[in-house]
PDB file with SEQRES, HELIX, SHEET and CRYST1 records, atoms N, CA, C and O in Angstrom:
SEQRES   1 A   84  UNK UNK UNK UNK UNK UNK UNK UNK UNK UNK UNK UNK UNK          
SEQRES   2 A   84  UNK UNK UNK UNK UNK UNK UNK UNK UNK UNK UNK UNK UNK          
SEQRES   3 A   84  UNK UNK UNK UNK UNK UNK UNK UNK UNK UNK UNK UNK UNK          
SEQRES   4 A   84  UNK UNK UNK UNK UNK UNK UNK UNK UNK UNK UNK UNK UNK          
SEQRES   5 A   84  UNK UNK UNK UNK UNK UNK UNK UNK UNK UNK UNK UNK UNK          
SEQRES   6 A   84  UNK UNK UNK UNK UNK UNK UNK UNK UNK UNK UNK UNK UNK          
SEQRES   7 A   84  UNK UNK UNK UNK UNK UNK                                      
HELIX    1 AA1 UNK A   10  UNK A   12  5                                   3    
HELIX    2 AA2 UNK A   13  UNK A   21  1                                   9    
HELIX    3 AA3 UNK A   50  UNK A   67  1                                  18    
HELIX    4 AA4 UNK A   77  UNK A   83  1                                   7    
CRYST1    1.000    1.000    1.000  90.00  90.00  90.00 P 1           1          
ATOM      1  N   UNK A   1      -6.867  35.766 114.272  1.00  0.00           N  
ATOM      2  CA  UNK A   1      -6.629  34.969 113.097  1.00  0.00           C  
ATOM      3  C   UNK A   1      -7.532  33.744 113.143  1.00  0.00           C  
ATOM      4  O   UNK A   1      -7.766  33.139 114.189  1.00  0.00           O  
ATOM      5  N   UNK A   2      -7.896  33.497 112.264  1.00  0.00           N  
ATOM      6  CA  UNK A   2      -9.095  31.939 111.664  1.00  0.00           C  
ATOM      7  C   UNK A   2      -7.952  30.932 111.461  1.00  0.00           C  
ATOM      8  O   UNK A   2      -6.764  31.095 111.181  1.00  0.00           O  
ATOM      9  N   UNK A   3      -8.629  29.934 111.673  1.00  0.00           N  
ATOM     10  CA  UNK A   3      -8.119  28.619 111.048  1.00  0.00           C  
ATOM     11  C   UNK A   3      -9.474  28.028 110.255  1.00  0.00           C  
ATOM     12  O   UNK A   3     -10.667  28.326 110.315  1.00  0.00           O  
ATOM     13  N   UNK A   4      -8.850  27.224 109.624  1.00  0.00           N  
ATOM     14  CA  UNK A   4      -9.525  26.739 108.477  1.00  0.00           C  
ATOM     15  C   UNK A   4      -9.446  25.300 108.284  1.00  0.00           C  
ATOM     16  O   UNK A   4      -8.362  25.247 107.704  1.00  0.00           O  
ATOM     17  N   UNK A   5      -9.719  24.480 108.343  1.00  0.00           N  
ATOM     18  CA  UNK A   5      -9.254  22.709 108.052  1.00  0.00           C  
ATOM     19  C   UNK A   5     -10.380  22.350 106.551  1.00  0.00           C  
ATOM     20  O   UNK A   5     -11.590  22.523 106.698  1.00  0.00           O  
ATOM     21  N   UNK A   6     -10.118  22.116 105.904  1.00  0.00           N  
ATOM     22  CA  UNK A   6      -9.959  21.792 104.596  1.00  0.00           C  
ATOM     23  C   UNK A   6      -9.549  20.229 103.999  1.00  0.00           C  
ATOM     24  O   UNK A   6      -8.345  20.032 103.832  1.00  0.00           O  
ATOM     25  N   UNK A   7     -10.260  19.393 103.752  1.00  0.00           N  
ATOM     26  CA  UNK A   7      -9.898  18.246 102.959  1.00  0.00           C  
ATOM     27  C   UNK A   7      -9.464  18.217 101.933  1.00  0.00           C  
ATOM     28  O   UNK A   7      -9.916  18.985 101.083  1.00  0.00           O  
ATOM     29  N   UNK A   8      -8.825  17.667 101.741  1.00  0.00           N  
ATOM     30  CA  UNK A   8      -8.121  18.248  99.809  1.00  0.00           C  
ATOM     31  C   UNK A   8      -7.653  16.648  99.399  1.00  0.00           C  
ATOM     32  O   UNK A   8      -6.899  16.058 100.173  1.00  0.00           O  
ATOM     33  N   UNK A   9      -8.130  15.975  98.154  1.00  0.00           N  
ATOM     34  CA  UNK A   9      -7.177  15.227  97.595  1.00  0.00           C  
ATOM     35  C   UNK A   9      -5.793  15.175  97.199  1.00  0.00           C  
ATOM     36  O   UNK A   9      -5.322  16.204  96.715  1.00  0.00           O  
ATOM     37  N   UNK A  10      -5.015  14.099  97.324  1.00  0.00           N  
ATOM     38  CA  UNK A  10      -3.450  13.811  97.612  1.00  0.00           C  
ATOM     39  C   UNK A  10      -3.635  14.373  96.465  1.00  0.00           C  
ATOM     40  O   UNK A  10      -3.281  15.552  96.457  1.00  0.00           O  
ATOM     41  N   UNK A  11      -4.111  13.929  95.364  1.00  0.00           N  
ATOM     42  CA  UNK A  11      -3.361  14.414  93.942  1.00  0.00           C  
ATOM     43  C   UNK A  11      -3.721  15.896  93.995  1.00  0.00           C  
ATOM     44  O   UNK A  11      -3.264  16.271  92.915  1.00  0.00           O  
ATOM     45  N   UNK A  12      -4.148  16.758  94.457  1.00  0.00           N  
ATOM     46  CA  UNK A  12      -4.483  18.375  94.478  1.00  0.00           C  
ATOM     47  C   UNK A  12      -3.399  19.023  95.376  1.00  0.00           C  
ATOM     48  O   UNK A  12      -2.903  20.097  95.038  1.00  0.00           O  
ATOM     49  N   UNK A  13      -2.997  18.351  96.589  1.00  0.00           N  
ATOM     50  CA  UNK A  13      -2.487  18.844  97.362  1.00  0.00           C  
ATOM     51  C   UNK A  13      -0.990  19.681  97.169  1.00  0.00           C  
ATOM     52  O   UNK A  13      -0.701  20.633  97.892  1.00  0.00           O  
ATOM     53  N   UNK A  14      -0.287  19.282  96.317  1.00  0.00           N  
ATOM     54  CA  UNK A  14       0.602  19.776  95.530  1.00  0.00           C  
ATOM     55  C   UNK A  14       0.036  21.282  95.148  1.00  0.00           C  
ATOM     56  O   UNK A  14       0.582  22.307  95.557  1.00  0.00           O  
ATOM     57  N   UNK A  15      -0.693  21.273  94.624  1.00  0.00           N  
ATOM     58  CA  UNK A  15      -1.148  22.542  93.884  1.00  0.00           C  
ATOM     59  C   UNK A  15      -1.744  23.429  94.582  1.00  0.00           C  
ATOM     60  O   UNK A  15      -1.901  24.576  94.165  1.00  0.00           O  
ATOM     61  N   UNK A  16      -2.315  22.868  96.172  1.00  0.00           N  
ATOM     62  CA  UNK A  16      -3.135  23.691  96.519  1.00  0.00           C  
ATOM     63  C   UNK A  16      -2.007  24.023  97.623  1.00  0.00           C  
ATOM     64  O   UNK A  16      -1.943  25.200  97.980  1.00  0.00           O  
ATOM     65  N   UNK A  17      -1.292  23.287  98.080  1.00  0.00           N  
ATOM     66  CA  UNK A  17      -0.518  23.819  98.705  1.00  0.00           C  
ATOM     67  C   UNK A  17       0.608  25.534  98.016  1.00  0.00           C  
ATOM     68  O   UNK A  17       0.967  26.506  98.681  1.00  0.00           O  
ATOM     69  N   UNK A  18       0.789  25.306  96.858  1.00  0.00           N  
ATOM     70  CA  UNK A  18       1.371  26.468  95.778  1.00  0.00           C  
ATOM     71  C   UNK A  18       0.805  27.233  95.821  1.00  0.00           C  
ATOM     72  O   UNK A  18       1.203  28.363  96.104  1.00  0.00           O  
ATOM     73  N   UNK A  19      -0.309  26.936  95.566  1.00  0.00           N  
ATOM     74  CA  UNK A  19      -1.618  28.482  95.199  1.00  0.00           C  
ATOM     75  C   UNK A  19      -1.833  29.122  97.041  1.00  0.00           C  
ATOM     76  O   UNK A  19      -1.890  30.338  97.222  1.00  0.00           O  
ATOM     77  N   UNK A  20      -1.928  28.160  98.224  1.00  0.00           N  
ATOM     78  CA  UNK A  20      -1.272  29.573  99.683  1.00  0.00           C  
ATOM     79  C   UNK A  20      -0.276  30.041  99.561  1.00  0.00           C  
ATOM     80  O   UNK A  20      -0.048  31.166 100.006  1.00  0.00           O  
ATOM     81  N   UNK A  21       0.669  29.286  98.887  1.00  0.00           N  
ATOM     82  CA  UNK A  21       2.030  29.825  98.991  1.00  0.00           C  
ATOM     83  C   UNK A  21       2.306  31.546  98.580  1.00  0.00           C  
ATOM     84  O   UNK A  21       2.882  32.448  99.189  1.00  0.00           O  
ATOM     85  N   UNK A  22       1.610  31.493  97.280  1.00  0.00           N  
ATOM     86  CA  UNK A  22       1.379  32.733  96.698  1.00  0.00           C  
ATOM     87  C   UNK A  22       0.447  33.486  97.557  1.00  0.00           C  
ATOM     88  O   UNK A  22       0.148  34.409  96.799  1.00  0.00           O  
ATOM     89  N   UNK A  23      -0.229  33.695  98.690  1.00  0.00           N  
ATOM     90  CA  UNK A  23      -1.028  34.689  98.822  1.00  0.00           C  
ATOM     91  C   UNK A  23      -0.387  35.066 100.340  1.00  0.00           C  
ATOM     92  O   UNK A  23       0.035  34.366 101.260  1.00  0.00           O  
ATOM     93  N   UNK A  24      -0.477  36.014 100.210  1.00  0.00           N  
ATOM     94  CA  UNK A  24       0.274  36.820 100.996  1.00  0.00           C  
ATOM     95  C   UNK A  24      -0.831  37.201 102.499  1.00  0.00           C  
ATOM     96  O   UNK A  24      -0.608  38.289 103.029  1.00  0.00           O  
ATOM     97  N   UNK A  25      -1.640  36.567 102.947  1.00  0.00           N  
ATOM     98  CA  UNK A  25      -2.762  36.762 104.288  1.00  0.00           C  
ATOM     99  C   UNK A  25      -2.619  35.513 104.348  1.00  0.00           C  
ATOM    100  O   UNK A  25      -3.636  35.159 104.946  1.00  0.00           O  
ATOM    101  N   UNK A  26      -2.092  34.705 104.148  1.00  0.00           N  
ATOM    102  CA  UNK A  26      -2.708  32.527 104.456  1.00  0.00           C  
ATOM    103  C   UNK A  26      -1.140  32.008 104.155  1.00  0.00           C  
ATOM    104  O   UNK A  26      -0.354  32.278 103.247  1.00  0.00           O  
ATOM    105  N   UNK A  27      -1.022  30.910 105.644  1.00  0.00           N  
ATOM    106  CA  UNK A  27       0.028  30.173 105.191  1.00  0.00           C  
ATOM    107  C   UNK A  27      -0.087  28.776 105.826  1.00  0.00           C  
ATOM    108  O   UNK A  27      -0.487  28.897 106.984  1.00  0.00           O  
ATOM    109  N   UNK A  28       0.129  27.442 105.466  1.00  0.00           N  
ATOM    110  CA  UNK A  28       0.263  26.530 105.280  1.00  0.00           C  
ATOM    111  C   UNK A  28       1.035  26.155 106.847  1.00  0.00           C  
ATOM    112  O   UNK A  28       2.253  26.223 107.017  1.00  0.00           O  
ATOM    113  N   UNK A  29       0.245  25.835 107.695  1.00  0.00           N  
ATOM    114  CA  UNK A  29       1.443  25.757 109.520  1.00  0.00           C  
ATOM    115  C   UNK A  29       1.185  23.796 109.248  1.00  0.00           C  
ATOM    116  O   UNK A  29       2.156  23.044 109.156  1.00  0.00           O  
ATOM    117  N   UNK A  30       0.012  23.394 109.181  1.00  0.00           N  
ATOM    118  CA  UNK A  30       0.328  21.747 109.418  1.00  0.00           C  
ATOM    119  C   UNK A  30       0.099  21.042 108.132  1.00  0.00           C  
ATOM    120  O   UNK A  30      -0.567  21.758 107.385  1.00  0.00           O  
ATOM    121  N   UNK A  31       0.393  19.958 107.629  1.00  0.00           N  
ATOM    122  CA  UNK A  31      -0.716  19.204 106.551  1.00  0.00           C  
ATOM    123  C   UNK A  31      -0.600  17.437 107.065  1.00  0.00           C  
ATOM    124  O   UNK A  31       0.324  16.635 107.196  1.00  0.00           O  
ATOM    125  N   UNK A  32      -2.106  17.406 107.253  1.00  0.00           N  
ATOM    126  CA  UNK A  32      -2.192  15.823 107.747  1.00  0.00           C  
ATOM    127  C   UNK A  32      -2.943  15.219 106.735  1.00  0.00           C  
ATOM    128  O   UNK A  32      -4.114  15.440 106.425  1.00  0.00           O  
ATOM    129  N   UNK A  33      -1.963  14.260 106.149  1.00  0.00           N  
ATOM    130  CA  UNK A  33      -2.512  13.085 105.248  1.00  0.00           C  
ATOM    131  C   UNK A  33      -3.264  11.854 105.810  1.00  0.00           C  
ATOM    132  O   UNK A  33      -2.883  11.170 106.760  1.00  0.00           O  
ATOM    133  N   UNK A  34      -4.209  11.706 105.197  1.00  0.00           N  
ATOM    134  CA  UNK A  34      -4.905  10.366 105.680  1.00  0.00           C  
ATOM    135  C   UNK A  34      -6.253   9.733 104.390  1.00  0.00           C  
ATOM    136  O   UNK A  34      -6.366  10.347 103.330  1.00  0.00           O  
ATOM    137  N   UNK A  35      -6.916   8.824 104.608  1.00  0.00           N  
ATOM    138  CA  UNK A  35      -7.410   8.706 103.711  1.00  0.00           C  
ATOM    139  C   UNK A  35      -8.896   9.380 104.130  1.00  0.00           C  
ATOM    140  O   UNK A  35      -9.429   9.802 105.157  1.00  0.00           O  
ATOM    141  N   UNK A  36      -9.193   9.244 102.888  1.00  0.00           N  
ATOM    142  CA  UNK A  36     -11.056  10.023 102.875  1.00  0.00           C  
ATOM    143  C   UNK A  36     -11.830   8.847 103.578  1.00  0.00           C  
ATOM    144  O   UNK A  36     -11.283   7.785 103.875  1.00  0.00           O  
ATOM    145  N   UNK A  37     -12.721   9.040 103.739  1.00  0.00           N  
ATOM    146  CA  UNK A  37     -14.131   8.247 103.595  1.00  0.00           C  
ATOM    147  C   UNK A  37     -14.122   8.526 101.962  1.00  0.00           C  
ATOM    148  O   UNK A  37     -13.725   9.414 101.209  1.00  0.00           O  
ATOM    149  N   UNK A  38     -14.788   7.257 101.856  1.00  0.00           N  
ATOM    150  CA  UNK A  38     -15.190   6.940 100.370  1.00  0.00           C  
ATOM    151  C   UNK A  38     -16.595   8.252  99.879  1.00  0.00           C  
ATOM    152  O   UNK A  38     -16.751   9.063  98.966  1.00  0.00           O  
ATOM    153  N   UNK A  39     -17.191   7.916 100.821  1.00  0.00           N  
ATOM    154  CA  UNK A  39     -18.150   8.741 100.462  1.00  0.00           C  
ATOM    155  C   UNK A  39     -18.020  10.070 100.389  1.00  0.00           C  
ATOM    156  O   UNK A  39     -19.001  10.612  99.880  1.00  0.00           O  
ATOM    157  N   UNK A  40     -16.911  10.991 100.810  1.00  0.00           N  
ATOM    158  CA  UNK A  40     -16.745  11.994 100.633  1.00  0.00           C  
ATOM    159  C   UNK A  40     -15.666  12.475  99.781  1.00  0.00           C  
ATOM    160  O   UNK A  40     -15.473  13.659  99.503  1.00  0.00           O  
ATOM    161  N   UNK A  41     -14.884  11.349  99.333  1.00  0.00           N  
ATOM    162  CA  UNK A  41     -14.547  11.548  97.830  1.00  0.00           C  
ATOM    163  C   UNK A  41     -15.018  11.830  96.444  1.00  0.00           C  
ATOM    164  O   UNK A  41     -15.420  10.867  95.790  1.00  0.00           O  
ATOM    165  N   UNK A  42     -15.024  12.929  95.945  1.00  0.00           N  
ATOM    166  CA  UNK A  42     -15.161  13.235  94.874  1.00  0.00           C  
ATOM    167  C   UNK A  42     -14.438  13.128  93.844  1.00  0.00           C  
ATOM    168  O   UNK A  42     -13.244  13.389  93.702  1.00  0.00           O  
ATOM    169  N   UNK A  43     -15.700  12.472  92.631  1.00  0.00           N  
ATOM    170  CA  UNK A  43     -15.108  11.858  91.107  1.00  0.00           C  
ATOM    171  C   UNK A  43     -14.020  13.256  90.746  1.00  0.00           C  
ATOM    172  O   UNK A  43     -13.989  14.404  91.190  1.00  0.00           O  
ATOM    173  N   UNK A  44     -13.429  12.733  90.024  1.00  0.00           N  
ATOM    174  CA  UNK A  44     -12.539  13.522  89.348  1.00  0.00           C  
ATOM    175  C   UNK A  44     -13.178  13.693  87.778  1.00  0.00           C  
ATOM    176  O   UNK A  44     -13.624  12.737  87.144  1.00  0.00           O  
ATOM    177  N   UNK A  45     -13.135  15.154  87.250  1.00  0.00           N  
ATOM    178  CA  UNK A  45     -14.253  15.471  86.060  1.00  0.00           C  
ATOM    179  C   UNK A  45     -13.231  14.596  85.102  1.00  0.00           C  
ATOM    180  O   UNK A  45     -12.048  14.282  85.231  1.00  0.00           O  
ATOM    181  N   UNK A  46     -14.391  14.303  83.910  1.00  0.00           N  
ATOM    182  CA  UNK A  46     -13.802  13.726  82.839  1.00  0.00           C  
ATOM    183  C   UNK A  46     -14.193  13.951  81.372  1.00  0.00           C  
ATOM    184  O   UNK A  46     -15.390  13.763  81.155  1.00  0.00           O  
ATOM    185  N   UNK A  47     -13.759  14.161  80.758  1.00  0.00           N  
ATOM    186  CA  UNK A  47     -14.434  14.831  78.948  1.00  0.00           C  
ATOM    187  C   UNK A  47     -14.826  13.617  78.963  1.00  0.00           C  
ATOM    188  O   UNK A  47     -14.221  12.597  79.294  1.00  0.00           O  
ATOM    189  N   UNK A  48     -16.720  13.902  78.286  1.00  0.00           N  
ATOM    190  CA  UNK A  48     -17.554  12.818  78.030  1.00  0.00           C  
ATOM    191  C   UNK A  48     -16.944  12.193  77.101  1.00  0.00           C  
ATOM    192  O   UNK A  48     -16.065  12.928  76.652  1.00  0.00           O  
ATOM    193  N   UNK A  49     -16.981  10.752  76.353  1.00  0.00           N  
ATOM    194  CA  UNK A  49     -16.709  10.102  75.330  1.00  0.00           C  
ATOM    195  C   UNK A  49     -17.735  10.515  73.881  1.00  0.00           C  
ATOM    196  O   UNK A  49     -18.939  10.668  74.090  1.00  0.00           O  
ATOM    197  N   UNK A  50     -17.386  10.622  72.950  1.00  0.00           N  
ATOM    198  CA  UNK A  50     -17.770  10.882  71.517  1.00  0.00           C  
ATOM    199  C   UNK A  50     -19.400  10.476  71.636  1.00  0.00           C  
ATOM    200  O   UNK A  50     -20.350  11.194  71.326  1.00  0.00           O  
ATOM    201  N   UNK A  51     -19.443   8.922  72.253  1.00  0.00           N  
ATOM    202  CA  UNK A  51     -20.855   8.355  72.309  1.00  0.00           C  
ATOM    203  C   UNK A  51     -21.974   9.054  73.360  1.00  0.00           C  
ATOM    204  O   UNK A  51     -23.188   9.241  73.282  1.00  0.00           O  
ATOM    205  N   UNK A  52     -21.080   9.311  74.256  1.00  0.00           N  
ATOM    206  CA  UNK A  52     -21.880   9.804  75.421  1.00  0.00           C  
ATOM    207  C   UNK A  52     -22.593  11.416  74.875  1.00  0.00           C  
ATOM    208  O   UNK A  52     -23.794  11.622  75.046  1.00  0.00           O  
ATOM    209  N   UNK A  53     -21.786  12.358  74.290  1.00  0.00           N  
ATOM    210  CA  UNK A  53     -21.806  13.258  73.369  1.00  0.00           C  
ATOM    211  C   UNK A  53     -23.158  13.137  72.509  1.00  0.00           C  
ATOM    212  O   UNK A  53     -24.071  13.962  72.498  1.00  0.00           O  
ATOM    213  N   UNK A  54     -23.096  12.053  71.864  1.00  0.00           N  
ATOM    214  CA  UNK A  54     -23.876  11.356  71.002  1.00  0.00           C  
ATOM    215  C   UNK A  54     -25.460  11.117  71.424  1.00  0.00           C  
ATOM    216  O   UNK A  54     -26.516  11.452  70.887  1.00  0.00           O  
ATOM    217  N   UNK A  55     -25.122  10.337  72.711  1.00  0.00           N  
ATOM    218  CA  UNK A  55     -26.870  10.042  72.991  1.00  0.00           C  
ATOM    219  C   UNK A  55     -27.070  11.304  73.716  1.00  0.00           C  
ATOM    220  O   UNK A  55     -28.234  11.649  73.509  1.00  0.00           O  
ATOM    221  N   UNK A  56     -26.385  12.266  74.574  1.00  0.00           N  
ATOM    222  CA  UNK A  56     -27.086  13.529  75.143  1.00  0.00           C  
ATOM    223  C   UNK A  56     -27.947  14.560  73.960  1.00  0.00           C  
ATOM    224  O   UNK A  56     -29.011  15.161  74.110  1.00  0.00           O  
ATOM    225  N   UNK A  57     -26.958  14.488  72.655  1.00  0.00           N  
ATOM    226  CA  UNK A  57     -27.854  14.802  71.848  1.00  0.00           C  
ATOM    227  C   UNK A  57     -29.254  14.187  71.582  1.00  0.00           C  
ATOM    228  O   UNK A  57     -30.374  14.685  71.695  1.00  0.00           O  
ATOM    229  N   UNK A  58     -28.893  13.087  71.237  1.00  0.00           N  
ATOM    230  CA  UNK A  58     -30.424  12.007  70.708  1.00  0.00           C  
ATOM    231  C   UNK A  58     -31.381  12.629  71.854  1.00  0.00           C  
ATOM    232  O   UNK A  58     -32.464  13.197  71.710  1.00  0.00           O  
ATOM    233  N   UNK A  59     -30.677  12.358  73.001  1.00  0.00           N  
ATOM    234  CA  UNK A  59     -32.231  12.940  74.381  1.00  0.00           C  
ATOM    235  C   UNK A  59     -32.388  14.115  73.785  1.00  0.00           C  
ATOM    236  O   UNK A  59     -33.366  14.327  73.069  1.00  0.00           O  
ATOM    237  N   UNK A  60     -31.451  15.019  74.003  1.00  0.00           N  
ATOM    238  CA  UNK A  60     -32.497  16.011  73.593  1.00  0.00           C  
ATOM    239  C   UNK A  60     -32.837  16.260  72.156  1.00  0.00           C  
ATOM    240  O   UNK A  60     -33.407  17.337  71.981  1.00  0.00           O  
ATOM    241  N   UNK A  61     -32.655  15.621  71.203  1.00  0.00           N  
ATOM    242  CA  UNK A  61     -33.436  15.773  70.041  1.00  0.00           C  
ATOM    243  C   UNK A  61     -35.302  15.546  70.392  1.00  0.00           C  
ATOM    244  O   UNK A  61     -36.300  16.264  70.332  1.00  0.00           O  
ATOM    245  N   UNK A  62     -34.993  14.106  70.772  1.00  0.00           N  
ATOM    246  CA  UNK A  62     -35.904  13.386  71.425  1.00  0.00           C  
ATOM    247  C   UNK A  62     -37.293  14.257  72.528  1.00  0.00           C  
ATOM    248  O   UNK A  62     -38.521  14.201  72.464  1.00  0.00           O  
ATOM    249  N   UNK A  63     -36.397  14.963  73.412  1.00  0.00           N  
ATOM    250  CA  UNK A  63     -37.062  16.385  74.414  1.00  0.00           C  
ATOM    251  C   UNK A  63     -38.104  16.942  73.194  1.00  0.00           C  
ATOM    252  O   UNK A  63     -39.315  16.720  73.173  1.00  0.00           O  
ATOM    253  N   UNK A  64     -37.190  17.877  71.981  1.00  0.00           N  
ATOM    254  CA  UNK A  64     -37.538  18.606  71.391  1.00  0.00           C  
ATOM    255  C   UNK A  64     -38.927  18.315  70.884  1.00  0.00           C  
ATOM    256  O   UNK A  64     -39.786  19.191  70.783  1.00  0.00           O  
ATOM    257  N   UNK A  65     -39.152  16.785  70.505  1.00  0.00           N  
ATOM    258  CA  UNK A  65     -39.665  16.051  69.426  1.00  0.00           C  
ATOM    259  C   UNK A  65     -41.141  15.889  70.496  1.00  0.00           C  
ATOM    260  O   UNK A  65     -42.263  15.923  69.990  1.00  0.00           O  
ATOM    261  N   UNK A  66     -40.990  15.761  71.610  1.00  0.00           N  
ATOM    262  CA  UNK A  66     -41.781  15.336  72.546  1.00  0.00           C  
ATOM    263  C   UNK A  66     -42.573  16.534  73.157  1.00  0.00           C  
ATOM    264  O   UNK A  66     -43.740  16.434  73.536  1.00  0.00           O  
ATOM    265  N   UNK A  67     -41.709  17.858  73.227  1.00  0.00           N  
ATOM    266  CA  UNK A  67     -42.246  19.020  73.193  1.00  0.00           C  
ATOM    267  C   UNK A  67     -43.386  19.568  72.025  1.00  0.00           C  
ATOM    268  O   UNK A  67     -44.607  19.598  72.178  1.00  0.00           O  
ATOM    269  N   UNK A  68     -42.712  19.935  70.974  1.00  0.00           N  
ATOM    270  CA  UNK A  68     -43.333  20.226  70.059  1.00  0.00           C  
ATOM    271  C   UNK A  68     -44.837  18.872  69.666  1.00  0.00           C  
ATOM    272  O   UNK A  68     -45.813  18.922  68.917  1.00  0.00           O  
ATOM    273  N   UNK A  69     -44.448  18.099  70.367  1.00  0.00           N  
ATOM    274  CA  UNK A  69     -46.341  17.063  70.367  1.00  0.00           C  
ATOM    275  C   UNK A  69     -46.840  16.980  71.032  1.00  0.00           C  
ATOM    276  O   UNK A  69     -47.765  16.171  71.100  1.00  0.00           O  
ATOM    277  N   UNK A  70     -46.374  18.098  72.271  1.00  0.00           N  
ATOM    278  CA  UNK A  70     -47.417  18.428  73.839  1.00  0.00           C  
ATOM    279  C   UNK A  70     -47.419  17.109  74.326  1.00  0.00           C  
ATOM    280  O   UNK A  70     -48.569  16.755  74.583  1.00  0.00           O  
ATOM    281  N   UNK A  71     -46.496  16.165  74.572  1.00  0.00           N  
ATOM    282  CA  UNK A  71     -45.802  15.304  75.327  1.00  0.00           C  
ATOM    283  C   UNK A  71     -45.508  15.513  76.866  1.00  0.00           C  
ATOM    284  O   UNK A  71     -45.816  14.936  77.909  1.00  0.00           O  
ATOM    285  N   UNK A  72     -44.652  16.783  76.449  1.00  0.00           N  
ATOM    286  CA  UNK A  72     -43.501  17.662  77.673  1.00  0.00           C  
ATOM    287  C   UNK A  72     -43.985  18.949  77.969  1.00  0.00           C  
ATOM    288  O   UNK A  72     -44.851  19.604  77.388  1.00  0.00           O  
ATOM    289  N   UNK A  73     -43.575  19.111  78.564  1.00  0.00           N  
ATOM    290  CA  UNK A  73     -43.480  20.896  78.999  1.00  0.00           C  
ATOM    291  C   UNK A  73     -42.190  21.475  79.048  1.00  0.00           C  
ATOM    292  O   UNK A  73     -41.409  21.174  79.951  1.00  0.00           O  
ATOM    293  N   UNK A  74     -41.877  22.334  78.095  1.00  0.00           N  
ATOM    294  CA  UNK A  74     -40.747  22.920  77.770  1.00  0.00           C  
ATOM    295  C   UNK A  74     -40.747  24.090  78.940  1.00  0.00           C  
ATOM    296  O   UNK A  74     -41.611  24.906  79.259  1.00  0.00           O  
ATOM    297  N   UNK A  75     -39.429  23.831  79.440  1.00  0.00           N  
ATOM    298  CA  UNK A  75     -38.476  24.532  80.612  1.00  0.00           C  
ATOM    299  C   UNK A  75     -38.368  25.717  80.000  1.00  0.00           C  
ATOM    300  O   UNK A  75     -37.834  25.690  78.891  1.00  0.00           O  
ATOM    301  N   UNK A  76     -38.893  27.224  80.605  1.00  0.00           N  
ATOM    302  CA  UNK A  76     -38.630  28.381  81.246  1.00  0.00           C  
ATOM    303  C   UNK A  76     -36.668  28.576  80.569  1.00  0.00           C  
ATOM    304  O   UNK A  76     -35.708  27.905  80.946  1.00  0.00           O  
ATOM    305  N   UNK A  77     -36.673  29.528  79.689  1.00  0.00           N  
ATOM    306  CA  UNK A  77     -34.572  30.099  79.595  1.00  0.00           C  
ATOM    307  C   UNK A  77     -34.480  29.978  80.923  1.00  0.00           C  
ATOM    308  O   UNK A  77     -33.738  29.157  81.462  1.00  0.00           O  
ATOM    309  N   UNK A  78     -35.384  30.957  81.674  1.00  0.00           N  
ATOM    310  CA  UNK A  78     -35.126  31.804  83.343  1.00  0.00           C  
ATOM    311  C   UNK A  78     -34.213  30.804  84.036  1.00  0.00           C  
ATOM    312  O   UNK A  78     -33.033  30.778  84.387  1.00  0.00           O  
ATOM    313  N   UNK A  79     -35.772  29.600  84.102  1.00  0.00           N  
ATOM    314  CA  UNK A  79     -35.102  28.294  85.176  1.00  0.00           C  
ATOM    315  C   UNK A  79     -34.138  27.653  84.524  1.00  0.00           C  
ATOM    316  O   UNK A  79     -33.680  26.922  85.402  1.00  0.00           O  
ATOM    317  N   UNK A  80     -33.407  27.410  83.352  1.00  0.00           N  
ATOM    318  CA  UNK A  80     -32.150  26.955  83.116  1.00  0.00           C  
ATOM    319  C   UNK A  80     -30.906  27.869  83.491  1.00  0.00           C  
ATOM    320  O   UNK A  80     -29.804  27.459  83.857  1.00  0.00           O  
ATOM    321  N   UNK A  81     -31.305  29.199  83.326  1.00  0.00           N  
ATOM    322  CA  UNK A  81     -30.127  30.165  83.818  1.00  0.00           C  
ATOM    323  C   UNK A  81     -29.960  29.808  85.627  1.00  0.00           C  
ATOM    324  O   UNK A  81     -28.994  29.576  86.354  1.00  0.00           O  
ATOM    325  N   UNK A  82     -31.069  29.887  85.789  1.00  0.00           N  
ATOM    326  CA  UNK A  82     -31.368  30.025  87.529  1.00  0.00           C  
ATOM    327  C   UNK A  82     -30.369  28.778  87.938  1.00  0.00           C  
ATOM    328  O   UNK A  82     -29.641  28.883  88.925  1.00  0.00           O  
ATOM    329  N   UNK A  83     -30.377  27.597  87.123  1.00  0.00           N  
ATOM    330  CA  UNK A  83     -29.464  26.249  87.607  1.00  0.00           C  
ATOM    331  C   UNK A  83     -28.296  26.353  87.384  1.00  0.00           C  
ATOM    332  O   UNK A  83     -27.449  25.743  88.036  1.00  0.00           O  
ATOM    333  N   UNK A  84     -27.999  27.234  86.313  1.00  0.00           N  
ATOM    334  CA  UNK A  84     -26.199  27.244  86.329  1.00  0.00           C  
ATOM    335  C   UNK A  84     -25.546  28.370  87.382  1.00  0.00           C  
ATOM    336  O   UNK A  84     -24.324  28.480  87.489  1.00  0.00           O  
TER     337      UNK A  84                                                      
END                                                                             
């Protein structure tokens, strides 16, 4: 059998503790709370604001505008698929 040690945020831990609960090969033997390093805390995602929305468009209007006047060099579909 593996062990595994895993950092998990307090506010996740609830949930992630539920979701072993349910699986039937993995179970939950210790959980030690403590705090992170800052630096290895990760933001918590957030729906952009209306504005933020707003100027990502303008850039890339802006991209477009800069492309089409041989400004830029317009990015490859491939290499945008390749990044997601």
């Amino acid at each position: 059998m593996a062990i595994i040690t895993l950092k998990i945020k307090d506010s996740k831990l609830s949930f992630f503790k539920e979701l072993v609960r349910n699986l039937d090969f993995a179970k939950v033997e210790k959980v030690e709370q403590g705090d992170m390093e800052e630096d290895e805390e990760e933001d918590e995602y957030r729906d952009p604001t209306k504005e933020e929305i707003k100027e990502n468009i303008r850039q890339g209007l802006r991209e477009v505008k800069m492309i089409e006047e041989g400004k830029m060099k317009p990015i490859p579909l491939k290499d945008l698929l390749d990044e997601v």
